[in-house]
C-alpha positions as CSV (number, residue, x, y, z in Angstrom):
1,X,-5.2,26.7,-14.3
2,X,-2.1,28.4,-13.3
3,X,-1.1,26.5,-10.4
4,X,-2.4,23.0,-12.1
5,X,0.0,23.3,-15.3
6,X,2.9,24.8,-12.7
7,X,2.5,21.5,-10.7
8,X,1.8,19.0,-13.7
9,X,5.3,20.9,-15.3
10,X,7.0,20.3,-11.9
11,X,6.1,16.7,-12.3
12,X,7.2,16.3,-15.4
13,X,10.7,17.5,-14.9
14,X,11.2,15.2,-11.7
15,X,10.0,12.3,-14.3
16,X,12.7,13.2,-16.7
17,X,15.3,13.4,-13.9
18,X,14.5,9.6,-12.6
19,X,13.3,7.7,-15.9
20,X,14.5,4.0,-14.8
21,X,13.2,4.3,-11.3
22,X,11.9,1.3,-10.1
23,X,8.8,2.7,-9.0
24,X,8.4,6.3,-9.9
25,X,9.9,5.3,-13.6
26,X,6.4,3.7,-14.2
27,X,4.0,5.8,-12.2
28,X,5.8,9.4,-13.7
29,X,4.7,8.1,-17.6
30,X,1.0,8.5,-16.3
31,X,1.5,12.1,-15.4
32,X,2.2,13.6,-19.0
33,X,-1.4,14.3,-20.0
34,X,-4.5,15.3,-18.2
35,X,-6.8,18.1,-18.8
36,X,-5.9,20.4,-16.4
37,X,-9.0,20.3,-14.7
38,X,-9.1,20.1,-10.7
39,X,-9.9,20.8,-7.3
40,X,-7.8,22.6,-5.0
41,X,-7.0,22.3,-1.4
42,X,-7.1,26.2,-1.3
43,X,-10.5,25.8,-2.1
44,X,-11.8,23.4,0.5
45,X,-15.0,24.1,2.8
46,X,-14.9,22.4,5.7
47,X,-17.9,21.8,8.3
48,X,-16.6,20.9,11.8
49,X,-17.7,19.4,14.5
50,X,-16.9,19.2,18.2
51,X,-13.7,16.8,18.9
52,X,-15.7,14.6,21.9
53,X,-12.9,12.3,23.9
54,X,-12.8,9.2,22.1
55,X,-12.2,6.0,24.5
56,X,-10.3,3.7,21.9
57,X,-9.0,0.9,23.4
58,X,-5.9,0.6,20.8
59,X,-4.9,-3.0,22.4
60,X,-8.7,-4.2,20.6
61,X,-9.2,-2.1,18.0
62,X,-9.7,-3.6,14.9
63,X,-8.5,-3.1,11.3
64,X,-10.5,-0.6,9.8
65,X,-13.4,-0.4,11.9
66,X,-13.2,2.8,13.8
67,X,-12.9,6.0,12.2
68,X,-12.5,9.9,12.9
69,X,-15.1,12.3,13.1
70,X,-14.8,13.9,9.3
71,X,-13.7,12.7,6.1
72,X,-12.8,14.6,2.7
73,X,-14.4,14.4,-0.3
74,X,-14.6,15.9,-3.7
75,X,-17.5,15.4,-7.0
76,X,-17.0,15.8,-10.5
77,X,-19.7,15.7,-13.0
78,X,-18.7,15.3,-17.0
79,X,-19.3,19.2,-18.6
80,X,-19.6,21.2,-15.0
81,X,-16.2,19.8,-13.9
82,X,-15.0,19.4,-10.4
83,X,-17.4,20.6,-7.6
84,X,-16.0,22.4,-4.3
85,X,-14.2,20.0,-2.2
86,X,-15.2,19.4,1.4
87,X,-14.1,18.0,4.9
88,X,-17.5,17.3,6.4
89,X,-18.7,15.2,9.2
90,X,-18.0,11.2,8.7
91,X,-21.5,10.6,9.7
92,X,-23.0,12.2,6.9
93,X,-21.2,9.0,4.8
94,X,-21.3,9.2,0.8
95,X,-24.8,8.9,-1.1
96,X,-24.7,6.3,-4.0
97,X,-27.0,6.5,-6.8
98,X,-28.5,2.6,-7.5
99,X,-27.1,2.8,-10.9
100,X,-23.7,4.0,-9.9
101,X,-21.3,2.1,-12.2
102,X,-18.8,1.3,-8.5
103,X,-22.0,-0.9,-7.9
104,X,-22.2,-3.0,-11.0
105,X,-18.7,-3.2,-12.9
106,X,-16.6,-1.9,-9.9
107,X,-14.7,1.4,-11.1
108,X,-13.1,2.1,-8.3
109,X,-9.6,2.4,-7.0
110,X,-7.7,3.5,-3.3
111,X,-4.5,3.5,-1.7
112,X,-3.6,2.4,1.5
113,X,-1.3,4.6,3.7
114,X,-0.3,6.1,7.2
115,X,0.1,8.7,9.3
116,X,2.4,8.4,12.5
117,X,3.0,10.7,15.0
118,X,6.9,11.4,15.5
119,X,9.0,11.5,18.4
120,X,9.4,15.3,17.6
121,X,5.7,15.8,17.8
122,X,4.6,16.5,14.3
123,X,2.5,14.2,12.3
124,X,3.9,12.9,9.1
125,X,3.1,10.6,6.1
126,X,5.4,8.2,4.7
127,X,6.5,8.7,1.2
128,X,3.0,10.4,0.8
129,X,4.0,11.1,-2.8
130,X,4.5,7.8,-4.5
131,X,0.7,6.6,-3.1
132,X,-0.7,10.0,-5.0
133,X,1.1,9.5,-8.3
134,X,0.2,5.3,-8.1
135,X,-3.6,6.2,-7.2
136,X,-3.3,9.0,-10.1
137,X,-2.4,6.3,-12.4
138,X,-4.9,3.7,-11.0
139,X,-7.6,6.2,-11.7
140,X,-6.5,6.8,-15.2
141,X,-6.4,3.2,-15.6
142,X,-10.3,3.2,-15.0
143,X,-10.6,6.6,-17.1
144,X,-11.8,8.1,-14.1
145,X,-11.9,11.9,-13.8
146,X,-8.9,13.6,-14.5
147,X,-7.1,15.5,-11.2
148,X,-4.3,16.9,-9.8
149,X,-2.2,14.5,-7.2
150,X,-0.6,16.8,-5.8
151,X,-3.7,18.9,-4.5
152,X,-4.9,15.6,-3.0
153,X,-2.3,15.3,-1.1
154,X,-2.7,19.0,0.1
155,X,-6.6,18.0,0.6
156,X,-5.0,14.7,2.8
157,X,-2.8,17.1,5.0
158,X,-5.5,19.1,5.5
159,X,-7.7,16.7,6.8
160,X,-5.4,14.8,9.4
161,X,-5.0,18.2,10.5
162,X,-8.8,18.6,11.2
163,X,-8.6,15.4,12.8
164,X,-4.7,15.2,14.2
165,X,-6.4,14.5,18.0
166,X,-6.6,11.1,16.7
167,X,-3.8,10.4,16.0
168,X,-2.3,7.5,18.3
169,X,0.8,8.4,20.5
170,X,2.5,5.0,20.6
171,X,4.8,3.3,18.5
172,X,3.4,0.7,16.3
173,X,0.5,2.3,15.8
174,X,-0.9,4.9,13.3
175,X,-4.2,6.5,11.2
176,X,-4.5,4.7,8.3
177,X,-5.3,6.5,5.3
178,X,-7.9,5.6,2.6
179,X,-8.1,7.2,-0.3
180,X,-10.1,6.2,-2.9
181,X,-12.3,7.3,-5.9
182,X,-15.1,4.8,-7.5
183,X,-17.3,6.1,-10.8
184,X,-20.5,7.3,-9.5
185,X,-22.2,7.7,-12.6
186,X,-26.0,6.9,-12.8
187,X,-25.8,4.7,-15.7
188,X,-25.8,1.2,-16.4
189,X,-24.1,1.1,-19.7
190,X,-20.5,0.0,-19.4
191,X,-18.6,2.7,-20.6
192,X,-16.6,5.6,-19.8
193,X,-17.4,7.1,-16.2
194,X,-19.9,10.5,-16.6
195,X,-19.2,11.2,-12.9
196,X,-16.4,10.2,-10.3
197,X,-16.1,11.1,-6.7
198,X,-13.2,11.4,-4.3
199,X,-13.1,10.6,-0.9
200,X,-10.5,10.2,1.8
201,X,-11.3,8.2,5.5
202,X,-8.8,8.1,8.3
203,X,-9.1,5.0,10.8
204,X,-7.4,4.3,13.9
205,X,-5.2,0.9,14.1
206,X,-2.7,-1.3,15.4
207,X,-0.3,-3.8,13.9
208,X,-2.2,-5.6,10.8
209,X,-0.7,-8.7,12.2
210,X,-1.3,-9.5,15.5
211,X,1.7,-12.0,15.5
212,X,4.1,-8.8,15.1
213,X,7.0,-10.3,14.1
214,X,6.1,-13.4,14.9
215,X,6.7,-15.6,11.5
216,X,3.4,-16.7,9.9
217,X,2.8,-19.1,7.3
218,X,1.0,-18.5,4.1
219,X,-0.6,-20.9,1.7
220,X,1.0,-21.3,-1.7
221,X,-1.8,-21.1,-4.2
222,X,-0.8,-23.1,-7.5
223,X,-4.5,-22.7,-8.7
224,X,-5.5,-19.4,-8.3
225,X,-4.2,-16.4,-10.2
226,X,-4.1,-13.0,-8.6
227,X,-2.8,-11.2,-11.9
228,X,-2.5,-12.0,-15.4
229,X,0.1,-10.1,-17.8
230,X,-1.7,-7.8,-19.5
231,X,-4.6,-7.1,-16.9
232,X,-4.4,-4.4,-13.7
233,X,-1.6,-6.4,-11.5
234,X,0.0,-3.1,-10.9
235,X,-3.0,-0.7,-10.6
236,X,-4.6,-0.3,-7.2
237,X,-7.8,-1.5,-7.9
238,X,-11.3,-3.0,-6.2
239,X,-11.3,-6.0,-9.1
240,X,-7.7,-7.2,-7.7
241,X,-8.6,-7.6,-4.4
242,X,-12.6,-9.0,-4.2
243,X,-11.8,-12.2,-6.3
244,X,-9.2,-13.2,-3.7
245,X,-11.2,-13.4,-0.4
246,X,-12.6,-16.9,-1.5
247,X,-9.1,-18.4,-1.7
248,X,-8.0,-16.6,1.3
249,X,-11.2,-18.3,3.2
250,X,-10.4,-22.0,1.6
251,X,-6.7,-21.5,3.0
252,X,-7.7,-20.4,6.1
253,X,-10.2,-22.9,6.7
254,X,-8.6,-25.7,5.2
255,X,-5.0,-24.8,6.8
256,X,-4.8,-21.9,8.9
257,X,-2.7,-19.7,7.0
258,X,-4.2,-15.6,7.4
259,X,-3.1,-14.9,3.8
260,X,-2.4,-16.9,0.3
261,X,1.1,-16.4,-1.7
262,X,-0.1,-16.6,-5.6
263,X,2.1,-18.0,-8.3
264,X,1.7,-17.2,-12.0
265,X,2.1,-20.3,-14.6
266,X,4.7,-20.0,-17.0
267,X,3.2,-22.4,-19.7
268,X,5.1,-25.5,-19.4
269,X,2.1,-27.8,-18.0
270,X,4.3,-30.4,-17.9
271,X,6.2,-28.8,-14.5
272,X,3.8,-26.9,-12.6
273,X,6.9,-26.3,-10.6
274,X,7.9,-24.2,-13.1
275,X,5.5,-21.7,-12.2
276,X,6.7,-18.4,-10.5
277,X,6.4,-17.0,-7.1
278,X,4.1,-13.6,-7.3
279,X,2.6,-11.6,-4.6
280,X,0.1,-12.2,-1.5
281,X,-3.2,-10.9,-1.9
282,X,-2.5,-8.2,1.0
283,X,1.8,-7.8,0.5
284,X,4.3,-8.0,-1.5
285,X,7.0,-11.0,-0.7
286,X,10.7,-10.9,-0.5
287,X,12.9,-13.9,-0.3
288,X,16.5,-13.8,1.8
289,X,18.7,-16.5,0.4
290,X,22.4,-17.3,-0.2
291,X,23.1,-18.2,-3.5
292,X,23.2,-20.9,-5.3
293,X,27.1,-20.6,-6.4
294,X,28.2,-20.1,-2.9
295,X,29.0,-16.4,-3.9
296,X,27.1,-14.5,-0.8
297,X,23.4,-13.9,-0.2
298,X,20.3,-12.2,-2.2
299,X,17.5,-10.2,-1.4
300,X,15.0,-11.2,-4.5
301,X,11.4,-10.5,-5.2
302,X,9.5,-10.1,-8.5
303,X,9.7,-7.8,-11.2
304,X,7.7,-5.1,-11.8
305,X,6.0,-6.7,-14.8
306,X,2.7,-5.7,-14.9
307,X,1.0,-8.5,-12.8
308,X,2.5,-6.8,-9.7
309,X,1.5,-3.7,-7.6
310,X,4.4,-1.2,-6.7
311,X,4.7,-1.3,-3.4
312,X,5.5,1.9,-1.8
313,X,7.7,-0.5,0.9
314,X,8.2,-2.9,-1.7
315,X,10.4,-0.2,-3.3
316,X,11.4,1.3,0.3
317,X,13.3,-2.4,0.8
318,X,15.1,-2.4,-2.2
319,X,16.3,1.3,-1.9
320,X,17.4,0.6,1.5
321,X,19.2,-3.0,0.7
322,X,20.8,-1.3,-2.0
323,X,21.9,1.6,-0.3
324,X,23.9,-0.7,2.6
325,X,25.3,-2.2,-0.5
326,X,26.4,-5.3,1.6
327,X,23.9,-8.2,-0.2
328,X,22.8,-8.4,-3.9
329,X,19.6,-6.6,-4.3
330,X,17.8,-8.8,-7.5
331,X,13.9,-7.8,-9.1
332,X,13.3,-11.1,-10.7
333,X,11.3,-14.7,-11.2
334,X,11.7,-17.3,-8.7
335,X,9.8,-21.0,-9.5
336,X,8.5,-22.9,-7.1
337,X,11.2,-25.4,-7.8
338,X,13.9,-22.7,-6.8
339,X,12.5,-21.8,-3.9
340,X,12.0,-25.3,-2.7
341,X,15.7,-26.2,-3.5
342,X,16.9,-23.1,-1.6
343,X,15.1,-24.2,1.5
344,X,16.0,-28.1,1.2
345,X,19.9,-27.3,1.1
346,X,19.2,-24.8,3.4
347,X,19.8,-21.3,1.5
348,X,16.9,-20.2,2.1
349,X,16.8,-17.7,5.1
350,X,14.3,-15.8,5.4
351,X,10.8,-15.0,3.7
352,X,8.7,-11.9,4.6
353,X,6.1,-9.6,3.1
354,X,5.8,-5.9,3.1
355,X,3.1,-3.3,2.9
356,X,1.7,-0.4,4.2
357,X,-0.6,-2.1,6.5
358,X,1.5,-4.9,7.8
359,X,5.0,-2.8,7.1
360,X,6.7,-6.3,7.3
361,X,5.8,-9.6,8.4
362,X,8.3,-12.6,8.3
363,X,7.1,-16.1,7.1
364,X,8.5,-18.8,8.2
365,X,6.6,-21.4,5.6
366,X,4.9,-22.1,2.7
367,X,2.0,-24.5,2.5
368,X,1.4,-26.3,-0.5
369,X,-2.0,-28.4,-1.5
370,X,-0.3,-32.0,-1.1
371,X,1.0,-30.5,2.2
372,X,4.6,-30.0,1.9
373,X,5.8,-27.5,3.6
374,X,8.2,-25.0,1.8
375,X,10.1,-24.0,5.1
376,X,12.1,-20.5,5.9
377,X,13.8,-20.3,9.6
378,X,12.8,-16.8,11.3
379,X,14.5,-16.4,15.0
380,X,12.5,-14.1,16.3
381,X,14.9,-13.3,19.1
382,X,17.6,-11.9,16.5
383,X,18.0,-8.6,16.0
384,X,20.2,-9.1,13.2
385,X,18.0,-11.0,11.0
386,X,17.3,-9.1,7.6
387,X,13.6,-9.4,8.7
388,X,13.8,-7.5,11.9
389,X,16.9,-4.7,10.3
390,X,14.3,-3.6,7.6
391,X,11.6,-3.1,10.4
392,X,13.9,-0.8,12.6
393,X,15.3,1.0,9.1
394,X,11.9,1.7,8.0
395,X,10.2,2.8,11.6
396,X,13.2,5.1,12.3
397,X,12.0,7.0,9.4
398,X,8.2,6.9,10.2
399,X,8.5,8.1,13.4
400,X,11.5,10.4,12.4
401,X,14.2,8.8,14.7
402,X,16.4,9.5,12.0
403,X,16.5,12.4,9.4
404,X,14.8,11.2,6.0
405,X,13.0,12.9,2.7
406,X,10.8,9.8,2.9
407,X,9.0,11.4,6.2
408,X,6.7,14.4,5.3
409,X,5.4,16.3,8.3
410,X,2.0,17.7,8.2
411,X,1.4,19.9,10.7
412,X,3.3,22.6,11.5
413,X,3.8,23.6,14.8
414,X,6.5,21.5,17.2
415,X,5.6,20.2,20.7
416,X,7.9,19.0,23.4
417,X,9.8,15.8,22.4
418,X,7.7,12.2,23.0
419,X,8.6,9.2,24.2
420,X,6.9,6.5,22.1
421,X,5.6,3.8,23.7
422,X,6.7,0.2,22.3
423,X,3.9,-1.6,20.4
424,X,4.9,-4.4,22.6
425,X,5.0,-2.2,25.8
């Protein structure tokens, strides 16, 4: 109990120190209650087996299909409390009970991160913290057992440690981590979860994107709604992502775009064009214009108002855009008719998304139901296009090229200096 009220008072203190931050602001008013009950990393019993040479053909591998030998995974029961954590083999998988409420109503949230492997040797996390407090907060959303983020993340280190022989040595590729907790409650009453479990898989991959930074074009979806105000926009959860693989499969099908950009309605029916830009299904979106008034350029994307998810490099962007303090860093709305006045006088210069998975992807058009194109140039041969300087900002830090907070190490021990492949080697 000790180490939990320690930590959640640690919290609490960093919370009061950065109220108004864009991302942590939000998340950090979760964190001031909880019962105190946990697991602990400390306590974690761990059944090994045998690392066996793993031919993984990183060129083919596929999102999310391949996976290391153990995974971690924790059970808590309402009245006994959390049950001793484990790393266990992967092939023993997780046991559902028919009635489990993940099943039927879908309780269950995750986060989406990575491990990289530096050129100093060690393997580190990016911003690991931010994903534990916004998971923290998605389970709370979902009244989900009550833990202590900061022992996950200790239970996370712990098993990419157990399985650190995975983790790829070249640039541009990674383990992706899943965390993720459902209600496993054997009840089919719709009501608050009796049991939750915990679980964490790591996964071998490559660039989410096989374009790279090769511009994409996503479909702009003026009927769909990802998000409504006052719903779980900006939790992490299952409901936010299942309802959008139909539209995704329409767009595709229909006009060959890999992901949809939602918009949200603002009310006035009489100009749908009134209606604002939101997020993609899989990333947030930023939008690299100069402005209207001729006086220099602006690095927009939506507000943080409920209907979107923080981004962990969502809010990387705007700390590093603001930092080089040479453009106007702006959260806020943009219609559809702004954005398609920017790009027919030609302001608008580049569109991209961001996210862990796909880091960030430039788009170089939006597709709209009647066809029109909403066009954004991308040279992919620049190095200097905002695009392509947030990529090489944000890499330098995951594979520790450059000194940052942002990159937590988790093993301990140094080996010689490596020279990273290029994904495109």
């Amino acid at each position: 109990m000790l180490r939990t009220s320690t930590l959640r008072l640690l919290r609490l203190k960093q919370c009061s120190s950065h109220p108004t931050d864009s991302l942590t602001g939000s998340l950090c008013r979760s964190l001031t209650s909880g019962s105190g009950d946990t697991f602990h990393h400390a306590d974690v019993q761990k059944n090994i087996v045998p690392f066996q040479e793993q031919n993984v053909d990183l060129e083919d591998v596929k999102f999310g299909q391949r996976f290391t030998d153990h995974l971690f995974i924790a059970e808590h029961t309402e009245g006994a409390g959390w049950g001793r954590p484990q790393i266990r083999p992967f092939s023993q998988g997780i046991t559902v009970h028919p009635a489990a409420q993940v099943l039927h109503y879908g309780m269950c949230c995750f986060e989406g991160m990575k491990a990289y492997l530096g050129v100093d040797g060690r393997g580190r996390l990016f911003r690991p913290d931010l994903n534990m407090q916004r998971m923290y907060r998605s389970s709370r959303r979902l009244m989900l057992a009550d833990y202590d983020p900061d022992e996950l993340l200790e239970c996370l280190k712990e098993l990419l440690r157990v399985d650190r022989q995975w983790l790829p040595e070249r640039e541009g590729y990674s383990l992706y981590v899943r965390p993720f907790m459902f209600s496993s409650a054997h009840s089919l009453g719709v009501g608050r979860p009796t049991r939750s479990t915990i679980a964490i898989t790591l996964s071998p991959v490559g660039p989410y994107f096989s374009t790279g930074l090769t511009p994409i074009q996503l479909f702009l979806d003026e009927e769909h709604v990802r998000a409504w105000p006052g719903g779980v926009g900006d939790c992490k959860v299952g409901s936010n992502y299942a309802p959008t693989i139909l539209p995704q499969s329409h767009a595709f099908k229909k006009y060959g775009t890999p992901q949809v950009l939602y918009t949200l309605p603002t009310g006035d029916r009489s100009d749908p064009e009134s209606s604002v830009i939101s997020e993609s299904g899989a990333m947030n979106c930023f939008f690299f214009l100069d402005k209207a008034d001729g006086s220099g350029q602006a690095l927009i994307t939506p507000p943080l108002d409920g209907t979107i998810l923080p981004g962990v490099t969502r809010d990387s962007i705007l700390a590093l855009a603001r930092a080089w303090g040479d453009i106007e860093v702006s959260e806020a709305y943009l219609t559809i008719k702004e954005l398609k006045q920017a790009s027919q006088e030609g302001r608008l210069r580049e569109i991209f998304g961001c996210g862990t998975a796909c880091i960030v992807q430039p788009i170089n058009g939006l597709i709209r139901a009647n066809g029109e194109i909403i066009a954004a140039p991308f040279d992919a041969d620049s190095e200097t296009t905002m695009t392509a300087r947030m990529t090489r900002a944000l890499t330098d830090i995951q594979y520790a090229r450059v000194p940052s907070d942002w990159s937590v190490p988790f093993d301990d021990a140094k080996i010689e200096q490596k020279e990273l492949f290029r994904a495109e080697a």
